[in-house]
Every structure is written in C-alpha cells, then in structure tokens.
N, C-alpha and C positions, 0 to 999 in steps of 0.2 A: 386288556380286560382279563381279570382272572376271578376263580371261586374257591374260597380255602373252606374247605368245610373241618371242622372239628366239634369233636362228644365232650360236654362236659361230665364231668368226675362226679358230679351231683346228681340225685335224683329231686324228680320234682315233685309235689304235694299229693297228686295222685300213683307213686312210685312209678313215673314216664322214665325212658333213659333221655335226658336234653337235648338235641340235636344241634349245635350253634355253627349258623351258616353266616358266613364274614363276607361279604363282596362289595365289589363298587355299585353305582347307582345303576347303571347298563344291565348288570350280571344278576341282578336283581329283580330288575324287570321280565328280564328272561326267566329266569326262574318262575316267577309267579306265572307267566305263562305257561310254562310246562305244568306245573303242578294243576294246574286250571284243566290242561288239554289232559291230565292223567286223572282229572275224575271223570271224565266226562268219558273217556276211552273205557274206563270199568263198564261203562254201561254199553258204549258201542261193544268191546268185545262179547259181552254176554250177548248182546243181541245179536252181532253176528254166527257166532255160535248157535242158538236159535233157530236162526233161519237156514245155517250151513246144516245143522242135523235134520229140520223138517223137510229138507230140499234133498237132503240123503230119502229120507224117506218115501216120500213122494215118487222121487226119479227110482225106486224096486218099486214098490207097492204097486205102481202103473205099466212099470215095466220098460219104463222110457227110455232106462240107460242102456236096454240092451238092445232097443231098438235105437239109437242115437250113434250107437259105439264105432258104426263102420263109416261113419264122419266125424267122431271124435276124440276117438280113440289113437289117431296116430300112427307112429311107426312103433311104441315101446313107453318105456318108463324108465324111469332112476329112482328104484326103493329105494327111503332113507330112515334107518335104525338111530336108536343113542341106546339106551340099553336094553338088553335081553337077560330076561332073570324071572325067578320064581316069585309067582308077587308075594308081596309082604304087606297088608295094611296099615297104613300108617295116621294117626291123629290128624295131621295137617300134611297135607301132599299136594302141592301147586303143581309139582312138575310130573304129577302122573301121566300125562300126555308123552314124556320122554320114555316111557319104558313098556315093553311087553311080554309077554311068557316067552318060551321054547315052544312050549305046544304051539301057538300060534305060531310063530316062526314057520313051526313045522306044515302048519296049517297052510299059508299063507306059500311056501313052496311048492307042495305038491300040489294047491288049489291053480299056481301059473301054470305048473307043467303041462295038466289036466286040459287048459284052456287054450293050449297052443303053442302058449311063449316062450321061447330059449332065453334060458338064463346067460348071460354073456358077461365076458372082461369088459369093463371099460374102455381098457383100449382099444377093442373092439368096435364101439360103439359108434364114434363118427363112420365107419364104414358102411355099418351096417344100415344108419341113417341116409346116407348115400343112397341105397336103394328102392327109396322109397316106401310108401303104405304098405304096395301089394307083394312087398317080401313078409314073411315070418315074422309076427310082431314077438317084440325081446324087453327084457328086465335086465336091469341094472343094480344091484345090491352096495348099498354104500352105509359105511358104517360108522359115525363121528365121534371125536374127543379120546380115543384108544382107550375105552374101559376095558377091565379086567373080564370082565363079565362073557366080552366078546367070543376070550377064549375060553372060559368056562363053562358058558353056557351055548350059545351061538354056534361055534366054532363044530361042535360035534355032529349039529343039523347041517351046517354047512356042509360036511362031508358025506354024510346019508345023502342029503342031494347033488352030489359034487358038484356044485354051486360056486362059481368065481364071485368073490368081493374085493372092494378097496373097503381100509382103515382109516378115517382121514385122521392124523393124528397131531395133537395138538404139543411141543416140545417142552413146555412149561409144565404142561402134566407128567412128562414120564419124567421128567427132574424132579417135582415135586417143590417148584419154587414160583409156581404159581396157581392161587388158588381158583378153585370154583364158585366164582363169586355169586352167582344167582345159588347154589346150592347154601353158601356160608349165610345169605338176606334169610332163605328160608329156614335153616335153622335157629337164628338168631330170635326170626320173629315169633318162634315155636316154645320159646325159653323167657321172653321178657314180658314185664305184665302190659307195659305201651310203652310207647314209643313217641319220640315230638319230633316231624320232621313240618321243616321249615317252618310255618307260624302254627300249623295243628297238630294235636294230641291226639294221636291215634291207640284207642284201645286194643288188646291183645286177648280177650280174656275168650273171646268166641274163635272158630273157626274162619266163620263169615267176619269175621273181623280181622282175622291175621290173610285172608285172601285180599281184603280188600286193601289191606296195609300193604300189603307184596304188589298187588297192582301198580298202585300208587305211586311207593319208593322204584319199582322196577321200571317203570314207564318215565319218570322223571330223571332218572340218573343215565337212561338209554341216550337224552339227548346233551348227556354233558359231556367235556372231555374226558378220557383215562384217569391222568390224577382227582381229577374230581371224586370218578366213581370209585377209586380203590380208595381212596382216603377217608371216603363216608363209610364203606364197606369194611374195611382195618379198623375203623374203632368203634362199630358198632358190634362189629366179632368182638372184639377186646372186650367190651361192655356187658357182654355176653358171657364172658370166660371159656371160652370159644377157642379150639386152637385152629387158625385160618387155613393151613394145609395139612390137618386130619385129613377131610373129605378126598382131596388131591390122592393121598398116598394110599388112603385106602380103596378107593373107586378105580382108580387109572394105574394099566400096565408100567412098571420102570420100563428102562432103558434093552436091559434083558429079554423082559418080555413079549418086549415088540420086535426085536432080533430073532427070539424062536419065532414068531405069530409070522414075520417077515419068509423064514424059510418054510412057511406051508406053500405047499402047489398052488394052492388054490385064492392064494391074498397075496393082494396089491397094498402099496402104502401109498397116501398122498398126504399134501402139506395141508394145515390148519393152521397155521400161524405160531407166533414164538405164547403168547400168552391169554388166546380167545379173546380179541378186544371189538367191540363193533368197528370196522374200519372207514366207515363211513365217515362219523364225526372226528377222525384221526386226523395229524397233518399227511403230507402226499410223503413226505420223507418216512411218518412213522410209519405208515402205510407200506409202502414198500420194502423197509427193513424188515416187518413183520411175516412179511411173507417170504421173502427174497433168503435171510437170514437163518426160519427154519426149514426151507427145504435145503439149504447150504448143509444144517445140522444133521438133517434126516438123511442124505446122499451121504453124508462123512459117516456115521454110525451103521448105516446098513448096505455100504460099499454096493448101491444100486441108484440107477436114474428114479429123481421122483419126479413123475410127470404130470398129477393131478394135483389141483386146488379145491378144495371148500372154504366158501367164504362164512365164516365165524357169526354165526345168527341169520345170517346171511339173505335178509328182509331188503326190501329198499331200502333201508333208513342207515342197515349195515353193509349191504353192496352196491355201489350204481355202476353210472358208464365210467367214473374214473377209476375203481376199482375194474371193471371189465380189461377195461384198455392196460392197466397194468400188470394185469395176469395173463395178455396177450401180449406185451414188450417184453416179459422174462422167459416169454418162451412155454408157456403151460400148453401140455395138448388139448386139456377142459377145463374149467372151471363151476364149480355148481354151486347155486344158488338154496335159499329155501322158500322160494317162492314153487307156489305149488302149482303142479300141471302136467301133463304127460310132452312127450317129443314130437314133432311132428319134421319131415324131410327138410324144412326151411331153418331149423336149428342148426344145419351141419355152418350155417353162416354166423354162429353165433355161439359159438364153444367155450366161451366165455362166462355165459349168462344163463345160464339151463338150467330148467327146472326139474327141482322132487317134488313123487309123491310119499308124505308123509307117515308112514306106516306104525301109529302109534296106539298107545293106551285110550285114548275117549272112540275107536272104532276099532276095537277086537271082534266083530263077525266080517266070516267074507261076503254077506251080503254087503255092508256098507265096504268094505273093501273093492269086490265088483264094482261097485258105483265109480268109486272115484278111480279103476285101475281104466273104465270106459272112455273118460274124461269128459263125459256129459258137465258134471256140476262145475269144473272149469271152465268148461265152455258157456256155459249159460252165467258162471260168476263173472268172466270174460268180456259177456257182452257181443260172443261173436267170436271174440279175436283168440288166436292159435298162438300166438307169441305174445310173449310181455315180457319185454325186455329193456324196457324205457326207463 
C-alpha cells in the first residue's frame, strides 16, 4: 500500500495550486479519514487551548497552584526552548508558540533562581531525581533543532546566569540538506492565493484561513509516511517558488557553529535525529537509523560522547514505547519527550520518556509560567496521574 502525492502544473478556476493525490483503494480510505479527523482536531485544538488558558487562569486567580504545588510540583522540570529572539510581528505566524524574547529568557531564569530551583546539567539529572521531593527542586534547560539564534540571542543570558543547557540538534539542519518542513507549509501557504488538498479547495486569502489550512495539511500529512509528507511538501514549495532549504540555512547553526557552541562550558549537545521526522509513523529500521546514525555524526564532528536524545515532535503520535525502548537498546542516558509535565522521583525508571515544560510564546508571563512550573494544571489535565508514559 502506498500514497504518491503529486502538484499539478496547472492552476485551477479559482487560482487554487491542484493538489493530485494517486493511491490505491485502502490508502484512500485512510486518507479521507485523516482528513475527516483533521477538521474535527481544528476545533478540539482551539478548544483545548481554551480550556488549558482558562485553567491557567483560574489555578493564579485563586491561588490554587501555589497552594497545590508541594504535591505537584515534583522534584524539577525540563525547560524546553526552540527559539529565542527579538520578536518580529509577522502577517501569518502559526508557529509563534516556538519562540520567545531574551528578555523573558532573562525573566524566566532569574524568576527559577528567586524560587529556589538549581539550574542543573542534564547529566546531572537522573541523580538528582534520585533524591527525591524533599531535595532542592531543579530545572533543566533544553534547547531544540540548533538555531542560530541560540547563540545569538540565548547563549549571552545563558551566561549572565551560568545556566547549564543541552542543544538538541538536529544533523540535516546544520548540513543544510534538509528542510524545515512545517516552517516551508507555512510560508507556502502565506504566498499562494488557495490551495486543493485532497478533494477541498481551501482558500488563502484571510489569515483565519491560512490557519485553518496549516491545521489541516499539517494534521493530515502527521499521519502519513516520510515520503508522503516530503513529496507533498517539495512541490508545493516548488509551486510556491519557494526555495526548500532557505529556511534550513538561514535559521540553523552549520557544522562550525555547533563546534564553537559545543566548546562553551556551559552546553551539552544531544541527538535529534538525521532529518526531524515523526518517528512514530516511521519503520523500526528507519527509526533506528534516524537516531543511531546522527549521534554517530554528532560524536565524529565534535570528538565528544553524545548522551541525550530528543524525540522529533516528540507527541505520542511521534514517540511511544517502541521509540522509548530503542533509545534504551543504543544506550541513551535520557530521552525526552514533548509531552508536557514536570519530574517527579518515579521518572528515574523511565529515562526514556520524560517529560517538558514548554516554555513558549502563547505564555510570556511568569504568572502563567508559575502555574505550569507548580504542575498543578498537569496534574488536574492528568487526571491524577504523575506519569504518562503510555
């Protein structure tokens, strides 16, 4: 069973770029269910969203998370960055949840210090989880995909607070041979008037339309294979007049970069795979090359052990227990997740699968930061439960 997707050359009546999707009867069907469960998700996200900001609110207003926090709070945390940089406002911005100021940065350090928490190595971390609650609760600083940014912007507050982080860095990027595929969908859909994927013609011409189009294609191509998703993604860049590894070379450190960034004191490097792919819908072969492959790369380039993993989206859909177990068969000392949550002592069993808190653009105060560093709203989205690792 396979999906060829291919763009045709033509536009169509309403200036859409055509989308032509080829498959057999099976792949078809799937498809139309994904696309079915990708509208329906626009609305579950919004509404989770919703309810995660009103529950942000609620748990300060009342004051609950600080009253909750000495049962939910854990032994620590693992911040997790993508970029740090001066905003820039931009027309259509899907991925402003990926980026923060400096000044917060800045914020957001001195606010843990203030609070008790020792900023720690990584490596550090299983030990200190060892301990238990009633040691010195600690932060973990992790920072994905190796933008430039990191060192430009990041890297200076890093050392005002001599603050340990890991890089997790992704090998396709600092070559420059592979792209940033969720960043190429949203420029594409930022440039074309619509677009027809699979049987609908999706307009372009609003903001709330190219959101809802990015939902959509991004939600649907989540559950296909790699070729599928680069193949749909290559010619709809193309269609675009788009060049696919602009973004790549201008966003993310080369090879060099991450060599100097590697000799600061104060940074660790980990593996992200050879090309960002969700590994979940991967085979177990690609799966394991993907990983196994670039820290092969990253250990030969920067004549150092790489000891940590980040799993590439790193949702349930892109990590479960067979990714767990095979970043435990190569030998990882952690593994991390993006599933959201703080530590708690019973993780040290589970190094594999550990969760970030997400320290991003739709909650720049430390008030909502507080909330989720207590891990109330985990615990109550939880249901209870202190791990989720299923």
């Amino acid at each position: 069973m396979g999906l060829f997707l291919a763009l045709s050359t033509d536009k169509g009546s309403h200036g859409e770029i055509n989308v032509d999707l080829k498959c057999d009867a099976a792949t078809e069907l799937q498809l139309n269910a994904v696309t079915v469960i990708a509208n329906r998700m626009k609305t579950v996200a919004d509404l989770k969203h919703l309810l995660f900001r009103a529950g942000l609110s609620t748990l300060s207003v009342f004051g609950a998370a600080r009253l909750m926090a000495p049962m939910t709070r854990g032994c620590g945390a693992i911040l997790m960055f993508h970029n740090v940089r001066p905003y820039v406002a931009k027309r259509f911005d899907p991925h402003r949840i990926l980026e923060i100021t400096p000044a917060y940065l800045d914020t957001v350090l001195t606010h843990v210090k203030a609070r008790g928490y020792d900023i720690i190595a990584l490596d550090d971390m299983p030990e200190r989880m060892d301990r238990g609650a009633s040691a010195r609760p600690f932060v973990v600083l992790t920072f994905d995909d190796g933008y430039r940014d990191t060192v430009e912007h990041a890297l200076p507050v890093l050392c005002k607070h001599a603050a340990p982080f890991t890089v997790f860095a992704t090998t396709g990027f600092l070559g420059a041979t592979a792209p940033l595929w969720w960043l190429d969908l949203e420029d594409a859909l930022s440039v074309l008037p619509a677009v027809q994927f699979h049987e609908q013609i999706l307009p372009l011409t609003s903001n709330k339309e190219r959101l809802r189009a990015f939902r959509l294609i991004y939600t649907a191509l989540r559950a296909q294979p790699e070729p599928a998703l680069s193949g749909f993604i290559s010619d709809l860049v193309r269609q675009a007049r788009l060049d696919p590894l602009l973004r790549t070379s201008t966003l993310c450190l080369d090879w060099d970069g991450l060599r100097s960034l590697a000799r600061e004191p104060l940074c660790s490097i980990g593996a992200h795979t050879l090309t960002h792919p969700l590994l979940g819908p991967q085979t177990l072969d690609t799966a394991r090359h993907e990983i196994l492959e670039s820290r092969r790369l990253l250990e030969s380039e920067l004549q150092r052990d790489v000891r940590h993993l980040a799993y590439p989206v790193g949702d349930p859909v892109a990590a479960g227990q067979r990714e767990f177990a095979i970043a435990g068969e190569l030998g990882f000392a952690t593994a991390v997740t993006t599933r959201p949550g703080v530590l708690f002592p019973k993780h040290v069993n589970h190094l594999h699968a550990l969760p970030r808190l997400s320290v991003n653009g739709l909650y720049q105060s430390i008030t909502d930061f507080d909330v989720l560093l207590s891990g109330a709203a985990f615990w109550l989205f939880n249901r209870g439960r202190k791990l989720n690792v299923d």
